[in-house]
N, C-alpha and C positions, 0 to 999 in steps of 0.2 A: 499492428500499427494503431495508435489513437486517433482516432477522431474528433479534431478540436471541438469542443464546445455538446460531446458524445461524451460521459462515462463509460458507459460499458460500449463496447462494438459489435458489430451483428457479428452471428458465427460464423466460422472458417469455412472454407470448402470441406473441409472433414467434420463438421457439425458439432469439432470444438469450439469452447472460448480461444481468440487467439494467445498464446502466449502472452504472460505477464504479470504482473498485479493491479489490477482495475479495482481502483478507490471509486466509491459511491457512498451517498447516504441512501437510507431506504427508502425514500421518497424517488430519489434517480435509479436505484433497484426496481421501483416499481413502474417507472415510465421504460426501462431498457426491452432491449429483446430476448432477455431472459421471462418476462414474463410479458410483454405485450402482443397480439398475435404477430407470428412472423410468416404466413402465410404457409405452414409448413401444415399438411393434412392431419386432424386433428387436434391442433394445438390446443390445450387446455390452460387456457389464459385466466381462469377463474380458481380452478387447485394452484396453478404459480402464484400466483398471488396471494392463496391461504398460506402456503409454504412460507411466502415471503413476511405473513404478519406474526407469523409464530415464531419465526427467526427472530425476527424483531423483539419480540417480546423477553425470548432467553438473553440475546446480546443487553436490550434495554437492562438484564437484572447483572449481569457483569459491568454494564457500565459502573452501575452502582454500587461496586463494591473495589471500584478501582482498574478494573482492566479496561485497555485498550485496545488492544492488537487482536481483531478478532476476523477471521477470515470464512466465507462461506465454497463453497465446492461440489463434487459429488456429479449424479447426474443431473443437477440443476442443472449444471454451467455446459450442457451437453443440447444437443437438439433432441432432446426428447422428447413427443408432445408431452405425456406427463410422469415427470420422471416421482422416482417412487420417492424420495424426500431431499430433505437440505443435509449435507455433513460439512462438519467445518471445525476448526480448532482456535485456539484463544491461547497465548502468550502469558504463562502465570511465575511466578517465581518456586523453584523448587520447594522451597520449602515450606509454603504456604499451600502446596499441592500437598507435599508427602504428611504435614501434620492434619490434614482435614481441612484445613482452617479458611481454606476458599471456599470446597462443597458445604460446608456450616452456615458462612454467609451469604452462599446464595440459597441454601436450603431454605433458610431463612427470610426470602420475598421471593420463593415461588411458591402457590398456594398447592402446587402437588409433589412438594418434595422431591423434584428430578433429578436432581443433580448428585449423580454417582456413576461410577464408571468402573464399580465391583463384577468382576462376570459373574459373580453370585445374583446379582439383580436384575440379568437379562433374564428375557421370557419371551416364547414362542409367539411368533405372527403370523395370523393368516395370509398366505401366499410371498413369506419371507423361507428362506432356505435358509437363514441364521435366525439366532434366538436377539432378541433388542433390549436399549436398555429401555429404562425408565424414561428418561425422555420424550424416547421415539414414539412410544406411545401412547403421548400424551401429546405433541407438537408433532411428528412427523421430521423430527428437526434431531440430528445428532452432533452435538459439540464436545471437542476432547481437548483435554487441557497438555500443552507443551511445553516441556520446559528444554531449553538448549541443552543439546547432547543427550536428551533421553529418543529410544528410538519408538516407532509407532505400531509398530506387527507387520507392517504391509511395507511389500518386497516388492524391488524391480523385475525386470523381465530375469536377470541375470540371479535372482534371487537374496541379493544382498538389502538387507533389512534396512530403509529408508527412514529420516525425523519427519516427521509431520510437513514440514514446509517444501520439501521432496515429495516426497507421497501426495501429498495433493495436488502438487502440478503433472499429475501424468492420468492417461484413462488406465480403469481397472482393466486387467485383462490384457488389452494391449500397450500399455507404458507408452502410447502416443505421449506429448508433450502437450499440456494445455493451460488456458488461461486459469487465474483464482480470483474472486472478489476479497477486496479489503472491505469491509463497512468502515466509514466516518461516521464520527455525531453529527 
């Protein structure tokens, strides 16, 4: 349920986001309970908020190249005190994914070249159990590009292979149901 005059809502009894899509700019990203202490032991209200500026920065270079629809997730949107990063996906037009022609333009105003999502690119993290990409490594922040009807790798409980905008409303592991941020400008 929204809380008038709240963007985001404090977490559920199950220490999800509730259910939905919670539009914020990163300005009300950074006043929410995703990153302001919520009284929870530990809470590391100073990495959520590095999280949250690095977000910002990759979304900020997608703005500029024309995308809009950019969604954040992951164990941010989890009670975690400090969860291990941001994942999130962005809304791009097939073809502009499949000829390079998005990773080019944002290769292009990001000063570390992050932007690919070749498994050839990943590479091992200290105290990761998977290999990351470029990104991650640079920003702590992983974004993947969607285009309608293409599927994501990540399967429900039932193991049917879910798009991106599925796959990120549920927890890893347990397929609970939960909430997603939309970013606004």
């Amino acid at each position: 349920m929204k809380v008038p005059g709240v963007a985001i809502p404090p977490f559920g009894a199950d220490g999800l986001l509730p259910v939905g899509t919670h539009r914020a700019s990163f300005g009300e990203l950074r006043q929410s309970p995703l990153v302001k202490d919520t009284g929870i032991e530990y809470w590391d209200s100073q990495w959520r908020a590095r999280l949250v500026d690095n977000a910002e920065a990759l979304v900020r270079q997608l703005w500029q190249v024309g995308v809009t629809e950019v969604f954040l997730d992951g164990s941010f949107v989890e009670a975690k005190p400090r969860p291990y990063d941001i994942d999130g996906y962005f809304e791009v037009d097939v073809v502009d994914f499949a000829t390079g022609k998005i990773a080019s333009a944002l290769n292009a105003l990001d000063p570390h070249k992050v932007w690919t999502w070749d498994p050839n690119s990943r590479k091992s993290a200290r105290g990761s159990t998977k290999k990351q990409l470029p990104m991650w490594h640079h920003y702590r922040v992983e974004l993947y590009p969607h285009c309608p009807g293409l599927l994501s790798g990540i399967t429900d409980p039932h193991g049917n292979e879910l798009q991106f905008p599925s796959a990120f409303r549920q927890q890893r592991g347990t397929g609970a149901r939960k909430g997603i941020v939309k970013i606004e400008p």
